[in-house]
FITORGU-89457 format. One record per residue (C-alpha): residue in three letters; x, y, z. Coordinates in steps of 0.2 Angstrom, whole numbers, plus 5000, padded with zeros to 4 digits. Layout:
+------+------+------+------+
| rest |   xx |   yy |   zz |
+------+------+------+------+
|  ALA |    X |    Y |    Z |
...
+------+------+------+------+
end
This chain:
+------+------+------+------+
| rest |   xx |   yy |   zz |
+------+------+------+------+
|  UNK | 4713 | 5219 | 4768 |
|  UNK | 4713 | 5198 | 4769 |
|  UNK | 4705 | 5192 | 4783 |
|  UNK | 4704 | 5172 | 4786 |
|  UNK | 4693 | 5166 | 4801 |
|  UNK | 4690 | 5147 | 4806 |
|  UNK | 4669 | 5144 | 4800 |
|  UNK | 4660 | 5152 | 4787 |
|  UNK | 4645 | 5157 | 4800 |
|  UNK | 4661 | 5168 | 4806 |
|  UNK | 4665 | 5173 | 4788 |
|  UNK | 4647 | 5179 | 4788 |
|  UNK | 4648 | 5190 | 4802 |
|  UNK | 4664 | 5197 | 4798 |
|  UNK | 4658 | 5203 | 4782 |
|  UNK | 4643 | 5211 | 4789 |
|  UNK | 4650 | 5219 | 4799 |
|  UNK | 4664 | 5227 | 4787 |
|  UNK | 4651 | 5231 | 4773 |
|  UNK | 4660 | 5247 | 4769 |
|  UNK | 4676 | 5244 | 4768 |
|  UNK | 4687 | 5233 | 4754 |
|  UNK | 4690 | 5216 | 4764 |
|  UNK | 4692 | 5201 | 4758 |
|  UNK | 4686 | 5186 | 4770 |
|  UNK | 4690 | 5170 | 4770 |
|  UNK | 4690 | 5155 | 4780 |
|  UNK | 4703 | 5142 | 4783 |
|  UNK | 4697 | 5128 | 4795 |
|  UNK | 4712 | 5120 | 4798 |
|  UNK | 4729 | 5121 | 4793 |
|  UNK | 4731 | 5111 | 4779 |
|  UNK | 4716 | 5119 | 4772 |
|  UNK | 4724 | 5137 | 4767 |
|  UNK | 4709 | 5144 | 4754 |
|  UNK | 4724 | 5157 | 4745 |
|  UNK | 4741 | 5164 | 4748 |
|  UNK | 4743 | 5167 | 4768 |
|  UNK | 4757 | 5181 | 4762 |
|  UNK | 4742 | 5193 | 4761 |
|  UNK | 4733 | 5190 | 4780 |
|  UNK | 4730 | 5204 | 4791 |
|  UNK | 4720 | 5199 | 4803 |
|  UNK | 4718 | 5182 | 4808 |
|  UNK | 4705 | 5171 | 4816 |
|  UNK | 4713 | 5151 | 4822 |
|  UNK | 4703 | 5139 | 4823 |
|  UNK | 4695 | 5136 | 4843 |
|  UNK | 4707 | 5127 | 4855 |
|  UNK | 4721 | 5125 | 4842 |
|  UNK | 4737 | 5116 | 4845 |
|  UNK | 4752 | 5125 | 4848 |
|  UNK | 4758 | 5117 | 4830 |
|  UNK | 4747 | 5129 | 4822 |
|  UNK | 4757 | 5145 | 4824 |
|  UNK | 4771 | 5141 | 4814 |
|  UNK | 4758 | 5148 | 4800 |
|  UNK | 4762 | 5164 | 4807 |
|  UNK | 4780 | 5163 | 4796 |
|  UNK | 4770 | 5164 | 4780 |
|  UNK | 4761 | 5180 | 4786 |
|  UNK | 4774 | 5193 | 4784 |
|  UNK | 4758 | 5207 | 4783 |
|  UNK | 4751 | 5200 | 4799 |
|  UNK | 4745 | 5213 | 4811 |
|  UNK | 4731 | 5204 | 4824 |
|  UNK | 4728 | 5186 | 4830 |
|  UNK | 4712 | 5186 | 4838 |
|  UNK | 4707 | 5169 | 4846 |
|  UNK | 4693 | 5161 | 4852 |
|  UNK | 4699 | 5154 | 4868 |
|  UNK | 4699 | 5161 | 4882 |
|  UNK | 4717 | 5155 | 4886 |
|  UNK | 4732 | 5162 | 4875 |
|  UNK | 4746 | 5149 | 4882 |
|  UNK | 4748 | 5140 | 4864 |
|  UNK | 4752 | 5157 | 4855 |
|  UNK | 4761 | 5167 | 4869 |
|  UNK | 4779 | 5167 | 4864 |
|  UNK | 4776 | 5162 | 4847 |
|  UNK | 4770 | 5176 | 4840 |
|  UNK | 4780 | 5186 | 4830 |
|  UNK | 4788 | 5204 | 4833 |
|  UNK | 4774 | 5216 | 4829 |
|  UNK | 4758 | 5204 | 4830 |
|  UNK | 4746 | 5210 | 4842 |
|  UNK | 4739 | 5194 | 4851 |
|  UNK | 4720 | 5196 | 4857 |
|  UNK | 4711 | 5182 | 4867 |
|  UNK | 4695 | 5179 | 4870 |
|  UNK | 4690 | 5185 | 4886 |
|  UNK | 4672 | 5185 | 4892 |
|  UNK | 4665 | 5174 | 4877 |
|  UNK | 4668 | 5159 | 4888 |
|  UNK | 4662 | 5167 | 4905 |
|  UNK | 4642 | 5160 | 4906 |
|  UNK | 4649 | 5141 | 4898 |
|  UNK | 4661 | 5141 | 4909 |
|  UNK | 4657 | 5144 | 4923 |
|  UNK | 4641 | 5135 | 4921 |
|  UNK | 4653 | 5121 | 4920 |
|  UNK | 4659 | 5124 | 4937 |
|  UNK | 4642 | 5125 | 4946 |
|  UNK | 4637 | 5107 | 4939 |
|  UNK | 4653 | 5099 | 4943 |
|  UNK | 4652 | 5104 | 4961 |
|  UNK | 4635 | 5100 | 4960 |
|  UNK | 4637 | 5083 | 4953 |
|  UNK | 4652 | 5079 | 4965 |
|  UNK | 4643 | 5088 | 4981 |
|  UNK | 4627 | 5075 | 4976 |
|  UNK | 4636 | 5063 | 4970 |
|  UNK | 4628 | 5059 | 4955 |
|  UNK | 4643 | 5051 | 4945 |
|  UNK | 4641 | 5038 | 4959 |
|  UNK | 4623 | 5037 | 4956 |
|  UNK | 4626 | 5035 | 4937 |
|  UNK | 4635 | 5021 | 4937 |
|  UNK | 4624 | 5013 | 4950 |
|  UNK | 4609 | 5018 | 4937 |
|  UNK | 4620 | 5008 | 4923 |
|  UNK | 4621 | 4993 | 4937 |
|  UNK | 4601 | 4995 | 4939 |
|  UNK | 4604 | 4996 | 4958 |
|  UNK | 4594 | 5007 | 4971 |
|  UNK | 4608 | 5013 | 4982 |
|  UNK | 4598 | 5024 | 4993 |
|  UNK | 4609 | 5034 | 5005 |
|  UNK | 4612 | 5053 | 5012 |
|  UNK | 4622 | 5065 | 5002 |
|  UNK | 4630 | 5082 | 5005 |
|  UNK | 4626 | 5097 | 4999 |
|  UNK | 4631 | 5114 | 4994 |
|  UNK | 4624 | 5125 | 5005 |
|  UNK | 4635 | 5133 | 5018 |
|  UNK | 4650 | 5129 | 5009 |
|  UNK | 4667 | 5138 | 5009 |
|  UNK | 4672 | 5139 | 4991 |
|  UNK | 4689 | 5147 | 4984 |
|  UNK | 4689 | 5153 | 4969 |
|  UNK | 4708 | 5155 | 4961 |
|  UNK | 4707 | 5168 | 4948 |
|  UNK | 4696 | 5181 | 4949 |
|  UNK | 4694 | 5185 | 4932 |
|  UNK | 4679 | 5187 | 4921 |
|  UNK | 4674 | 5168 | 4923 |
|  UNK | 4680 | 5169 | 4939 |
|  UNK | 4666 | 5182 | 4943 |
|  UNK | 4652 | 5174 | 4931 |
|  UNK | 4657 | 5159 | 4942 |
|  UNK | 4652 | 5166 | 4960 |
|  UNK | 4636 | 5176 | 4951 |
|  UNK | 4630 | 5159 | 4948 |
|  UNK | 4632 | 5151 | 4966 |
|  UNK | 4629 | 5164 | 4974 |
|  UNK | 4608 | 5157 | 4976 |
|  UNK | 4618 | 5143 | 4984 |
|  UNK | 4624 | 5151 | 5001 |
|  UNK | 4640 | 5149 | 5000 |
|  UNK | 4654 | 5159 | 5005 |
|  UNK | 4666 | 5166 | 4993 |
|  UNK | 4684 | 5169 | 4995 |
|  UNK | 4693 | 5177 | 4977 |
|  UNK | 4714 | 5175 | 4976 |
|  UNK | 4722 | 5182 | 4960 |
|  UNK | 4738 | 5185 | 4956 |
|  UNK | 4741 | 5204 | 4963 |
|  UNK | 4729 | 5206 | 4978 |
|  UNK | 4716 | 5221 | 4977 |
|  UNK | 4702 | 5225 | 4986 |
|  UNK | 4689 | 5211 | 4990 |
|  UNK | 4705 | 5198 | 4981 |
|  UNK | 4716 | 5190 | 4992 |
|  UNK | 4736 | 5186 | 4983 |
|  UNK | 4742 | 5169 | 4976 |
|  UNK | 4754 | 5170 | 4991 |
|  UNK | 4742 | 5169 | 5005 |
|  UNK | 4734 | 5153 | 4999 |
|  UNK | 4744 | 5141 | 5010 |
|  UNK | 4732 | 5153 | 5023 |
|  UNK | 4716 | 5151 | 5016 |
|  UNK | 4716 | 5134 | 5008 |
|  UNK | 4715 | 5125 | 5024 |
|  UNK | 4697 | 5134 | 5027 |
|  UNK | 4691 | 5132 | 5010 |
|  UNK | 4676 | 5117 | 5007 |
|  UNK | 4680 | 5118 | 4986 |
|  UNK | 4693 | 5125 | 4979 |
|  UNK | 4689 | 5131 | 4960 |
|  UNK | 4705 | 5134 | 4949 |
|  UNK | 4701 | 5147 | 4933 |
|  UNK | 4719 | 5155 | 4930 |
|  UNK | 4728 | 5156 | 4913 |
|  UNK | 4744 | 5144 | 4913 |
|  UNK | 4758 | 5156 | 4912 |
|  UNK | 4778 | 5150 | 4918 |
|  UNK | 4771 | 5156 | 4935 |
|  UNK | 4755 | 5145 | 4937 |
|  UNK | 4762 | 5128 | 4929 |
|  UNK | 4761 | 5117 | 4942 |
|  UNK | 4753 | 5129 | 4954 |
|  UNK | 4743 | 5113 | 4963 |
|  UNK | 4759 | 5102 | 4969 |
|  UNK | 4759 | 5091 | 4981 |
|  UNK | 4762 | 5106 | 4996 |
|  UNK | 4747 | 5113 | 4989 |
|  UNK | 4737 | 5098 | 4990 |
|  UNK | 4745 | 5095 | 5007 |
|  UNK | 4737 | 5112 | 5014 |
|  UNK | 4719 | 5105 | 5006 |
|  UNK | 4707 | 5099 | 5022 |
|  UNK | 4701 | 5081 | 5021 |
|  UNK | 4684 | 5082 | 5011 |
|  UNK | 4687 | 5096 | 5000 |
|  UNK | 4684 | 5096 | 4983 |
|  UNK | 4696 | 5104 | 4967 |
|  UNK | 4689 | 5108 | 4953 |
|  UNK | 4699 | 5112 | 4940 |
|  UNK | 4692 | 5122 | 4925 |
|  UNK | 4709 | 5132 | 4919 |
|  UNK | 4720 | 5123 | 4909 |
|  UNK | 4727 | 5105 | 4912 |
|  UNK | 4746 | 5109 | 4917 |
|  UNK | 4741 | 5122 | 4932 |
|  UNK | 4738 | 5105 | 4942 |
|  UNK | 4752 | 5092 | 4946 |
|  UNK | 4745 | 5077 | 4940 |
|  UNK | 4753 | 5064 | 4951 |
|  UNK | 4753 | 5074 | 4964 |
|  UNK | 4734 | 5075 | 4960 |
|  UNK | 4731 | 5056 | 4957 |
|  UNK | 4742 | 5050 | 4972 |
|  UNK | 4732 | 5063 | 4984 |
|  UNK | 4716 | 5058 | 4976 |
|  UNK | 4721 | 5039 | 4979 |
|  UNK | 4719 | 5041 | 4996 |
|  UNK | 4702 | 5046 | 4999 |
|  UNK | 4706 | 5061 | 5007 |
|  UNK | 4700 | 5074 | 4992 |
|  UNK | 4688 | 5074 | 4980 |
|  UNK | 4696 | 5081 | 4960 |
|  UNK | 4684 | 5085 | 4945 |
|  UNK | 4692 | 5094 | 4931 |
|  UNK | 4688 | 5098 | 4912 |
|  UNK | 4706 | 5097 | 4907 |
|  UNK | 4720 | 5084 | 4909 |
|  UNK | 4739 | 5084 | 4909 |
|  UNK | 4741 | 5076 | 4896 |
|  UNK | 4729 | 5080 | 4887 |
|  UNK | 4718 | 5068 | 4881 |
|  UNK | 4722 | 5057 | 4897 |
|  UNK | 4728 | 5040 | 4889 |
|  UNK | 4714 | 5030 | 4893 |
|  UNK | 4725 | 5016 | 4905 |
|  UNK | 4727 | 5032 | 4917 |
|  UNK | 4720 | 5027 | 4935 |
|  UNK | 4713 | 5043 | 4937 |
|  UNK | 4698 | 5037 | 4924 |
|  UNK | 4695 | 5022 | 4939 |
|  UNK | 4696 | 5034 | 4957 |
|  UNK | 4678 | 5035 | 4962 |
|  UNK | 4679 | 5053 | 4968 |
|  UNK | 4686 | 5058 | 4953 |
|  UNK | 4676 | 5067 | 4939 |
|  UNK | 4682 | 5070 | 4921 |
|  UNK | 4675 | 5080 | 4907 |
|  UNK | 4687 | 5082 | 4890 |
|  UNK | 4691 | 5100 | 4889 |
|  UNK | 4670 | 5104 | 4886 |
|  UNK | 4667 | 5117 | 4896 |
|  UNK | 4666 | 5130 | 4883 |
|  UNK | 4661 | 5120 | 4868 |
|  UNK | 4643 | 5126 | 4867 |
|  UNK | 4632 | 5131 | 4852 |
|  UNK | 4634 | 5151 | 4862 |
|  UNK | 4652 | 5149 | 4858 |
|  UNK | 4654 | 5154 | 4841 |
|  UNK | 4641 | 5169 | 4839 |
|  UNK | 4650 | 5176 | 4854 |
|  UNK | 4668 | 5172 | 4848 |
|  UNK | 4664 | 5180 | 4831 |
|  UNK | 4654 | 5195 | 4837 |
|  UNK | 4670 | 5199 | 4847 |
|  UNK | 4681 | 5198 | 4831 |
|  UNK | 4670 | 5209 | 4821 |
|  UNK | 4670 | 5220 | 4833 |
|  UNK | 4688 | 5219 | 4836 |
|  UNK | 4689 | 5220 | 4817 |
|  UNK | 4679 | 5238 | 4814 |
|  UNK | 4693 | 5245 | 4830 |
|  UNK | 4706 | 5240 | 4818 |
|  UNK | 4699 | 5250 | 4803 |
|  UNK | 4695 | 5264 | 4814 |
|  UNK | 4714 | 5264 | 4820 |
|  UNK | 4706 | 5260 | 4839 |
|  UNK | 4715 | 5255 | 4852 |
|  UNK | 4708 | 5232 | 4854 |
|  UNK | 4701 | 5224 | 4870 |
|  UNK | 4710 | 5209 | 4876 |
|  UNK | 4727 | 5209 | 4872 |
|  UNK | 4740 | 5197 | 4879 |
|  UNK | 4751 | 5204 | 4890 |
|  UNK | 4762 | 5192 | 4898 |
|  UNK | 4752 | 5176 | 4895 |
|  UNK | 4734 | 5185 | 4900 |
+------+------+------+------+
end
């Protein structure tokens, strides 16, 4: 069985953890660095947030049986895979990154430290009252496995919680009720996947339902937020937007969201830590050792999640 992954630290776990059985790893790091036929690939590992260009490789891999990713997020693979490819992402690798991203973003916007920052560049002393994050209302859209890594880590903040995912459930209020509980919510966190059903899921209604003061934070993917609808609310004062990812993404650097005051922008970092990779690979291996025992893997896509 040929096996390509992205890094050789992968290679090196993938092999250790199929001692016994005939596999042949490789790694191919990028596209245009193919290390042998791709006719013979079973199982493949892309390389970390990979453009959606990349999947046309899959035409060369008629004995392709499993993708498994290492994002989180499967929206530049779904419905490009082919017939018969099982599609596996991520899930859970990116929870403690992730979501630690959220927490300082709210932090830093709550205390204001991009403000102080640049004041620190300026050498000034600008002195003055913040807010904070205690007592706080915060929403958090998608109540998934970052979703709940997210709330573990504030919950020493007293703050009050409020889940909405796609199908309510117990303790997780529907997509459909949020033009109900925005209006309550202090910060609204956004952590779905972008499917045909959350592109543009922050529009201009959904902004309009926002109360003055809030804070958005998105840490999902770049196209679930309207981003004129975004800017043009932002322009105004009235909310406050940090977000990881941009749409487009990179954000040309002449965009006026880069210049709003109360906006805060991080290029699509929040799960590019050193943690990444032994738990993105631990995950393949193991997904690995279920396909040669003929188990059933964790983490397939079904309709883009």
């Amino acid at each position: 069985m040929k096996i390509w992954v992205a890094h050789e630290f992968g290679a090196d776990l993938v092999r250790a953890a199929t001692a016994r059985h005939e596999v042949l790893v490789e790694v191919m790091p990028a596209p245009g660095e193919m290390p042998s036929d791709p006719g013979d690939v079973v199982f493949w590992v892309p390389p970390f947030l990979a453009k959606p260009e990349v999947t046309v490789l899959t035409r060369q891999m008629p004995r392709l049986e499993v993708i498994q990713l290492l994002s989180a997020g499967a929206d530049a693979w779904t419905g490009r895979v082919p017939d018969g490819v099982t599609l596996c992402d991520a899930r859970g690798v990116h929870d403690s990154s992730t979501a630690e991203w959220v927490v300082g973003a709210i932090l830093a916007c709550v205390r204001e430290f991009p403000s102080f920052a640049r004041a620190q560049e300026r050498g000034e002393w600008t002195y003055r009252r913040t807010d904070e994050l205690a007592g706080k209302r915060v929403l958090i859209v998608g109540a998934g496995s970052i979703g709940r890594a997210t709330e573990a880590r504030l919950a020493p903040f007293d703050v009050e919680v409020t889940r909405v995912a796609r199908r309510p459930r117990a303790g997780v209020h529907g997509v459909e009720e949020l033009p109900r509980l925005l209006p309550d919510a202090d910060v609204v966190v956004l952590l779905v996947p972008l499917t045909p059903e959350t592109r543009g899921l922050v529009s201009a209604g959904f902004l309009s339902h926002l109360s003055d003061g809030a804070l958005l934070v998105n840490a999902a993917r770049g196209p679930v937020v309207d981003t004129e609808a975004v800017t043009a609310t932002a322009r105004t004062g009235r909310i406050s937007f940090a977000t990881d990812v941009t749409d487009p993404e990179p954000l040309p650097p002449d965009h006026e969201l880069w210049r709003l005051p109360n906006v805060f922008i991080t290029p699509h970092v929040a799960g590019s830590v050193p943690g990444l990779w032994r738990r993105g690979y631990a995950l393949a291996a193991a997904q690995l050792r279920r396909v040669l025992a003929n188990e059933p893997l964790d983490n397939v896509v079904t309709d883009g999640y």
